[in-house]
C-alpha positions as CSV (number, residue, x, y, z in Angstrom):
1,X,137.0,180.8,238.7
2,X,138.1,182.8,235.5
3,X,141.9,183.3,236.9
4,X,142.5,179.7,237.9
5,X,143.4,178.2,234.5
6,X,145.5,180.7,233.4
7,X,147.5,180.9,236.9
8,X,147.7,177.0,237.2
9,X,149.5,177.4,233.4
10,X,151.8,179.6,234.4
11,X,153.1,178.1,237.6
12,X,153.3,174.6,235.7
13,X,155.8,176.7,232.9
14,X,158.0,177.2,235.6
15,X,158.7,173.4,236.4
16,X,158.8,172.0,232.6
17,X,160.9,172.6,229.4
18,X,158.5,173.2,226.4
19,X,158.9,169.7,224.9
20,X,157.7,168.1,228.3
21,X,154.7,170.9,228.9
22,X,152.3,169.8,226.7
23,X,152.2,166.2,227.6
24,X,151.9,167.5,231.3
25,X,149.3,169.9,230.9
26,X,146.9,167.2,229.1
27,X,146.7,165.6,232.3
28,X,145.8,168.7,233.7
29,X,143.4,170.6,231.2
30,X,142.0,166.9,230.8
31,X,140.8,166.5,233.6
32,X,137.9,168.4,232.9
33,X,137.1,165.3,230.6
34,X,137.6,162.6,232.9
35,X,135.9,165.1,235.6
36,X,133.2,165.1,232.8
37,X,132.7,160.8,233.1
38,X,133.0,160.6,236.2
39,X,130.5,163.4,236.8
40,X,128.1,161.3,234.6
41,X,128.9,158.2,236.8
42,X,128.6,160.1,240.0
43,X,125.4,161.4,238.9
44,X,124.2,158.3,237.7
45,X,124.6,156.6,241.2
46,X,122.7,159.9,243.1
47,X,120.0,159.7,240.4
48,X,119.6,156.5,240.9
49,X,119.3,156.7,244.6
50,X,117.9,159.4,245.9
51,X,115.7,160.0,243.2
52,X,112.7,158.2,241.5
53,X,111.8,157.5,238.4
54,X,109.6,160.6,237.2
55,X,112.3,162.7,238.6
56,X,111.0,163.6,242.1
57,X,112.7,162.8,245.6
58,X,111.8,159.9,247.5
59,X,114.2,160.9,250.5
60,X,115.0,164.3,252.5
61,X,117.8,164.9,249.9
62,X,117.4,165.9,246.6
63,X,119.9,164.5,244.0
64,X,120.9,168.2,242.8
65,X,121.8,168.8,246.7
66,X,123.7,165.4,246.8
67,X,125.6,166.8,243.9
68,X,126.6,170.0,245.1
69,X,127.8,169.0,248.6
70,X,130.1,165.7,247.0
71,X,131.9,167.7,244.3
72,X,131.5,170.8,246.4
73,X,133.4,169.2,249.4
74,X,136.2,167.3,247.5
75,X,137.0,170.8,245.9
76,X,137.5,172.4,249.0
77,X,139.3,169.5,250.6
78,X,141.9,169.3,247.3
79,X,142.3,173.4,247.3
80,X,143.3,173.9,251.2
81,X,145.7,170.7,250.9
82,X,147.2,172.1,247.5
83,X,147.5,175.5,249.2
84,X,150.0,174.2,252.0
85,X,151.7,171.1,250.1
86,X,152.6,172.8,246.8
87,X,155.6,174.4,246.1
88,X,156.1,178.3,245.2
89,X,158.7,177.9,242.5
90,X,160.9,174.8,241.9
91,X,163.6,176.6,244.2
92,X,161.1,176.2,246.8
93,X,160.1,172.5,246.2
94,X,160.2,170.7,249.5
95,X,160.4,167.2,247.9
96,X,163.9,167.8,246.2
97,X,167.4,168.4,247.4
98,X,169.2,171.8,247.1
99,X,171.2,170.2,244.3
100,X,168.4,169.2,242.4
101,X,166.7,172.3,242.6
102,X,169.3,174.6,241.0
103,X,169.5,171.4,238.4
104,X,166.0,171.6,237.8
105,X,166.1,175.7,237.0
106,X,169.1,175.5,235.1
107,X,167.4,172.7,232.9
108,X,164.7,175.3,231.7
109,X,167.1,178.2,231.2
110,X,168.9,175.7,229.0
111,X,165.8,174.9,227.2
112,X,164.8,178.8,226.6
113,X,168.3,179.3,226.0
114,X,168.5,176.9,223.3
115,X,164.7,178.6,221.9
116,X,166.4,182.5,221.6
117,X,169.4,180.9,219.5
118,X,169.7,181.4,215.9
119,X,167.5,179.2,213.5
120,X,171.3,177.2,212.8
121,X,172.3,176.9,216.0
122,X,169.0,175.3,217.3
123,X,168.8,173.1,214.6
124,X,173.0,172.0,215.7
125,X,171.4,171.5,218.9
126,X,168.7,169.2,217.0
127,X,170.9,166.7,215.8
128,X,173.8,166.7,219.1
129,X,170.3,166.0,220.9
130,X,169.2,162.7,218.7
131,X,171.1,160.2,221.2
132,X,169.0,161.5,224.0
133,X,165.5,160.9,225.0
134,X,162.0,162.5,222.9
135,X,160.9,164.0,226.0
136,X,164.3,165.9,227.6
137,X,165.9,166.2,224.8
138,X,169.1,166.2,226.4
139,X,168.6,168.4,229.1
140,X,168.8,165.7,231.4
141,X,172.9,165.5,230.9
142,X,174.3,167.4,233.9
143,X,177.4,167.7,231.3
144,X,175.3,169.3,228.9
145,X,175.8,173.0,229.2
146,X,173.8,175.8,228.2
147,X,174.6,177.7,224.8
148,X,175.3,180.8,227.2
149,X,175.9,181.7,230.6
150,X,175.1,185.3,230.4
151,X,171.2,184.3,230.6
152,X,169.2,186.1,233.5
153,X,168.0,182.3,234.7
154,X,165.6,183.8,237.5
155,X,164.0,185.9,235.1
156,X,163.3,182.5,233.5
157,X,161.8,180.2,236.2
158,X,160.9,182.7,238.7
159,X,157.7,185.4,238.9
160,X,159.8,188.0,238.9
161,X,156.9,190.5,238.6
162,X,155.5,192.4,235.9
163,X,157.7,195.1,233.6
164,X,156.5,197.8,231.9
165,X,157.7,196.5,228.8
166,X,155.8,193.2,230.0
167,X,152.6,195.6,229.6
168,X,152.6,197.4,226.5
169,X,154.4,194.2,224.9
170,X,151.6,192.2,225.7
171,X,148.7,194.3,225.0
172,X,150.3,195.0,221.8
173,X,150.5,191.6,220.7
174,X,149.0,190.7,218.1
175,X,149.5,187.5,217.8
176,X,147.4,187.0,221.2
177,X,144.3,188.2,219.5
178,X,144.5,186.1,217.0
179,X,145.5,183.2,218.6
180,X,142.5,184.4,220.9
181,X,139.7,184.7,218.3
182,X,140.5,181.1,217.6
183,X,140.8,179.6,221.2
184,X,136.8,181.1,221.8
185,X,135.6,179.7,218.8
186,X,137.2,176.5,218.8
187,X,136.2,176.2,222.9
188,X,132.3,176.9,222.2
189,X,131.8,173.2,221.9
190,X,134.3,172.0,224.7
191,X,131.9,174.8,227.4
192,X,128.8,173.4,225.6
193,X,129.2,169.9,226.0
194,X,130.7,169.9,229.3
195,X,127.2,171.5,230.5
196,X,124.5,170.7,227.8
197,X,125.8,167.3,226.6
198,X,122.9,165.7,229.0
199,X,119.9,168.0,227.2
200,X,121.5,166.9,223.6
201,X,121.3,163.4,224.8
202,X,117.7,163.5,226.3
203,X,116.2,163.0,223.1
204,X,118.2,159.8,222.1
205,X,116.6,158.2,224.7
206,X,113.1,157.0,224.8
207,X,112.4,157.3,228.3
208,X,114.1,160.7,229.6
209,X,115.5,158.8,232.6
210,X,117.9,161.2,234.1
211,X,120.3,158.8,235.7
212,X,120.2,156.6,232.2
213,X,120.9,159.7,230.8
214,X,124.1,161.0,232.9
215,X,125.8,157.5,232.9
216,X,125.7,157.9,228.7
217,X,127.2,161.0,229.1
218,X,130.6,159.6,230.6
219,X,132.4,157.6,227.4
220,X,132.7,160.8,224.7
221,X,134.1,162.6,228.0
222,X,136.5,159.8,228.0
223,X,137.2,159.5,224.5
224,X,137.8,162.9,224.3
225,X,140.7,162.5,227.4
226,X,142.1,159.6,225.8
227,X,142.6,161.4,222.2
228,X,144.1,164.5,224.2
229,X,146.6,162.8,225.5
230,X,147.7,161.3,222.5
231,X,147.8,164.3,220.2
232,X,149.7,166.4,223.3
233,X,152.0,163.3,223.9
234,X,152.5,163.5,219.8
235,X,152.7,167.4,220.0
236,X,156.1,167.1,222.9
237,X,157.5,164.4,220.9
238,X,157.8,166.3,217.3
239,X,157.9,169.4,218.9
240,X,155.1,170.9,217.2
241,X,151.7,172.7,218.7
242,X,149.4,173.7,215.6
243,X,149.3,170.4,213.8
244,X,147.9,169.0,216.4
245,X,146.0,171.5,216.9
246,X,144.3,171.1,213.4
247,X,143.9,167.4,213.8
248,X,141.7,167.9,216.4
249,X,139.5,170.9,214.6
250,X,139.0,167.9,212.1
251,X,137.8,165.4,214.1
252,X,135.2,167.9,215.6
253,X,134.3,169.5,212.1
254,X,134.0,165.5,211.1
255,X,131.8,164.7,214.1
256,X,129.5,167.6,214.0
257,X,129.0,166.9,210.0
258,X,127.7,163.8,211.1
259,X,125.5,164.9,213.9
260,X,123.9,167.5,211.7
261,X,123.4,165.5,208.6
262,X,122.0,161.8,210.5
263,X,118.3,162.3,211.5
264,X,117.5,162.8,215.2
265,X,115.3,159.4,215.1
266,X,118.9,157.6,214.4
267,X,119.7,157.6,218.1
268,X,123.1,155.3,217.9
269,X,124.6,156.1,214.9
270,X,123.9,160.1,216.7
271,X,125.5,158.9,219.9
272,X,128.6,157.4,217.7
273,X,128.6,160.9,216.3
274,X,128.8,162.6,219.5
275,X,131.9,160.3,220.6
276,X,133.2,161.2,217.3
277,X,132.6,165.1,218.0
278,X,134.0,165.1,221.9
279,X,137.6,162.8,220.7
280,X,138.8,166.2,219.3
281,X,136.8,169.1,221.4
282,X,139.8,168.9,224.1
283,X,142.6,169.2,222.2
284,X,143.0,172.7,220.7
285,X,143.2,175.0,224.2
286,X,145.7,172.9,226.0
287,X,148.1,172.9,222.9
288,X,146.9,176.7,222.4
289,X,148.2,177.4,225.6
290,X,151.1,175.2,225.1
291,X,152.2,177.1,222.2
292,X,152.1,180.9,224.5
293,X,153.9,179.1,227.3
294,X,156.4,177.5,225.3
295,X,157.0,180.6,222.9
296,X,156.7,183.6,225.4
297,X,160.1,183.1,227.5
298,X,159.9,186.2,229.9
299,X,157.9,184.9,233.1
300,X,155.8,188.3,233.4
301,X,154.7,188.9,229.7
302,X,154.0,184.9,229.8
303,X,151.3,185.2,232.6
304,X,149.8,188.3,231.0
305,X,149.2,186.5,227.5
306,X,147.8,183.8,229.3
307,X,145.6,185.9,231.6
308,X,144.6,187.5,227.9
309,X,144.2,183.5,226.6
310,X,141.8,183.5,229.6
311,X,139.5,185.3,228.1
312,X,138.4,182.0,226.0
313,X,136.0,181.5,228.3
314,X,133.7,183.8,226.4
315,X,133.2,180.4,224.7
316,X,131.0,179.6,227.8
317,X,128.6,182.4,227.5
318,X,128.7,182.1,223.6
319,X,127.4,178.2,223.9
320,X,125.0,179.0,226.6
321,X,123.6,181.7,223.9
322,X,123.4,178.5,221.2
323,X,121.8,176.0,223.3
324,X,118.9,177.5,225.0
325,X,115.9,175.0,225.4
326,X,113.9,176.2,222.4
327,X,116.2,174.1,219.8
328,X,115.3,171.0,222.2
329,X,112.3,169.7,220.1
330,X,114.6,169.9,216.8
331,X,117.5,167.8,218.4
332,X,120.0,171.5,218.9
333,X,120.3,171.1,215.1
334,X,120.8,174.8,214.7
335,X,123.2,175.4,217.8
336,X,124.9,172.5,215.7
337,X,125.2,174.5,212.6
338,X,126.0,177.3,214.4
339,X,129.3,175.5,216.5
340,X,130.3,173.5,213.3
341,X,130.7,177.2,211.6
342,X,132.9,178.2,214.7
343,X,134.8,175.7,214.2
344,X,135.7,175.6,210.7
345,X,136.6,179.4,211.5
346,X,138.5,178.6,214.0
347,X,140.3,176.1,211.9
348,X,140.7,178.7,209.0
349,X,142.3,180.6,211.6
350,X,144.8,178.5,213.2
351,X,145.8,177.9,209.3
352,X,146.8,181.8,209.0
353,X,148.6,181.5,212.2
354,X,150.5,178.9,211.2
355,X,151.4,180.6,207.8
356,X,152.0,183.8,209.4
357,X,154.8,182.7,212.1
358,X,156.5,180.7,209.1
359,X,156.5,183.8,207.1
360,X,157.9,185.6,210.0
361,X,160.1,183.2,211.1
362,X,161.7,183.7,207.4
363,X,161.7,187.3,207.7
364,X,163.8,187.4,211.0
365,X,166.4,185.1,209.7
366,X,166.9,186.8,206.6
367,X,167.2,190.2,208.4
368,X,169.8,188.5,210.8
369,X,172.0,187.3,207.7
370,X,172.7,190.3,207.2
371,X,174.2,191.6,210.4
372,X,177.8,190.5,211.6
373,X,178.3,188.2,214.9
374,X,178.8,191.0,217.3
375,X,175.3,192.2,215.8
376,X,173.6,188.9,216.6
377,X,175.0,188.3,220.2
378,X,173.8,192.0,220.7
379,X,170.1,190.9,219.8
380,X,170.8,187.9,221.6
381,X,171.3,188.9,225.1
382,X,170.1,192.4,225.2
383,X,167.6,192.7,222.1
384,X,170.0,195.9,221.2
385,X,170.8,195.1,217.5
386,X,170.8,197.6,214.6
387,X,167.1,197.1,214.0
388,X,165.4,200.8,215.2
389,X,163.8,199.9,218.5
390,X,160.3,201.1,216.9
391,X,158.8,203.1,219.9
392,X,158.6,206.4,218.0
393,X,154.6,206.6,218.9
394,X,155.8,205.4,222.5
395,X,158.4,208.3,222.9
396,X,155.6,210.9,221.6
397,X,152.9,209.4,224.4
398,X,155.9,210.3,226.7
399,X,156.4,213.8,225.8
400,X,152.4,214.4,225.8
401,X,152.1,212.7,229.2
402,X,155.4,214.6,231.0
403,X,153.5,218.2,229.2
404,X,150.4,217.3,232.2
405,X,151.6,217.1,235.5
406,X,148.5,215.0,236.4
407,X,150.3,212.3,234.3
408,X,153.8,212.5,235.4
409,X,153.7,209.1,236.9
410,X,152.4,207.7,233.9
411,X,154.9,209.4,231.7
412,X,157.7,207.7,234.2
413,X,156.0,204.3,233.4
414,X,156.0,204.7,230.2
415,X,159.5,206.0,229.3
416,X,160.6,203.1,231.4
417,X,158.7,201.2,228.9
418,X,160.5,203.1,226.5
419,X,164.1,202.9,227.4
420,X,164.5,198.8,227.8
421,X,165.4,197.1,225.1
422,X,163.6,193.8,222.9
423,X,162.9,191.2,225.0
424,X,162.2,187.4,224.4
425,X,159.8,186.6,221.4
426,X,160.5,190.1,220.5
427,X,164.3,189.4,219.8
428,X,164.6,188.6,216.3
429,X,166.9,186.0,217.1
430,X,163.6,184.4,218.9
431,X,162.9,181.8,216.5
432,X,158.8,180.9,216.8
433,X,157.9,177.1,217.6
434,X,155.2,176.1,215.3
């Protein structure tokens, strides 16, 4: 299911401004957390029941089979309802009137609207914004209008397909592999502990009772929802993504200094630890993907960055490489070295990120001073300032590609590409939320 978190993101963008996302998606990413305790509880009560205590069945069923027809089932039951109950855009959503579905869309062009405005002008829109709400931030004043009405709206709440300049734009992004390299390394622990937290357990206990051992698996799962929807509530409400972000690298880094450094006979203050570590292993992906909904404003470019964000589920194969059953006797102190570097990298480089879209956050407003009005609404609406367009390189591929005929529908693609102009983040009047 590689696709599904990725696709689930971008159909949620469509409903929310980016101050209310975050929030919103915590309940959503963490419910792998809570699915996490009450997986341990679930698994406590088959355990218990259908399976003694040296671990072998007593009844027809085995607990493992009891487990995979319960959650199987409910997932099943929840995906055909979703299928036929959801609505396909918020123009489509059968529990709102036609009024308040144009009212809903026009609230997030109004939000991206105010997000492609000069530095100045969103800050203007900062303060005339102070008498309303944290969350809405004003956009829930029918008389509040949007800073322009020459916006494409359905390219904003609708999947209006993919572009060619959606492509290339993406792909050449290189703020998505960065933001990338950090999401896998600060994930190893979130796919580890959702599947090996049981084995790290085991040798806390004295008796490796496997239903003892599932139910203690169920309060750092909830510890870690709990803190995840703090720091994303926090995150909406100051408008931020990577602080929070760090925060939550912290409280991991500060957890697994602890597990690593107690001695695995010190089974409670270890378990303490382990709470510690899980409080902050949710937090960083949501908010990552927060920050690439909430900062990529074209529909199709925003599913293919988060298709790319995706690919953080390399963390999975990464932990399942770190916690093989060998490190088992030692307490997975090594896999624990190993994830504690991850994660201070990761953390290092979140840091740079950070820095970087300051620095060019300052760069694009100094280049915009010096342009005249006409200059800046140009960039605005139709990313046609005075700035060279820089697709030299792309121009050449064109005139290689049109030289084969083999390619000639390639070369059509690309000098599509080639001919529209910036879009979204890559207007430099597209000022980057940090």
């Amino acid at each position: 299911m590689p696709g599904f978190y990725p696709v689930t993101v971008t159909y949620l963008s469509l409903f929310y401004t980016r101050f209310e996302f975050g929030r919103r998606l915590s309940f959503f990413y963490g419910q792998a957390a809570v699915g996490g305790a009450l997986g341990g509880l679930i698994s406590y009560l088959v355990f218990s029941h259908f399976g003694n205590d040296d671990g072998g069945s007593d009844k027809d069923w085995r607990p493992w089979q009891v487990l995979f027809l319960l959650e199987g089932t409910l997932t099943i039951v929840v995906a055909f309802i979703g299928y036929f109950w959801l609505p396909h855009s918020v123009e489509t959503a059968w529990f709102l009137t036609p009024e308040e579905r144009r009212y809903a869309s026009s609230r997030v062009v109004r939000d991206r609207d105010i997000q492609n405005a000069p530095a100045t002008v969103q800050e203007d829109d900062r303060e005339a914004e102070e008498t309303y709400d944290e969350e809405s931030r004003g956009l829930l004043d029918s008389s509040k209008h949007s800073i322009t009405s020459a916006t494409p709206s359905r390219q904003l709440v609708d999947d209006r397909g993919l572009s060619p300049h959606d492509v290339l734009s993406s792909v050449f992004n290189t703020k998505i592999w960065h933001i990338l390299a950090c999401n896998v390394l600060s994930a190893i622990p979130v796919y580890a502990f959702s599947v090996f937290l049981p084995l790290v357990l085991a040798p806390l206990t004295k008796k490796a009772n496997p239903a003892l051992i599932n139910l203690l698996t169920a309060p750092p799962h909830i510890c870690g929802a709990i803190v995840l929807y703090f720091a994303a509530s926090y995150s909406d409400k100051h408008r931020i993504r990577l602080k929070p972000i760090l925060l939550g690298l912290f409280i991991m880094v500060a957890g697994l200094v602890i597990v690593v450094l107690l001695p695995t006979s010190w089974a409670i203050p270890r378990y303490i630890a382990l709470n510690i570590l899980l409080s902050g292993t949710y937090v960083a992906s949501p908010l990552t993907v927060a920050w690439i909904s909430g900062n990529t404003p074209s529909p199709g470019k925003r599913a293919l960055l988060l298709g790319i964000n995706g690919w953080g589920n390399l963390a999975g194969v990464i932990s399942a490489i770190l916690f093989r059953p060998k490190y088992a006797a030692g307490g997975y102190i090594v896999p624990f070295w190993w994830t504690l570097a991850s994660v201070a990298l990761a953390a290092i480089g979140y840091v740079l990120f950070l820095r970087r879209l300051k620095v060019e956050n300052e760069t694009r407003q100094n280049i915009l001073r010096k342009w005249s009005e006409d200059d800046v609404e140009a960039e605005r609406l139709h990313g046609k300032g005075p700035l060279p367009q820089r697709q030299r390189w792309l121009k050449r591929v064109v005139g290689m590609a049109k030289s084969q005929s083999k390619l000639a529908s390639l070369a059509d693609w690309l000098e599509r590409a080639a001919r529209s102009g910036r879009e979204g983040d890559d207007r430099l009047t597209f000022v980057y939320g940090l």
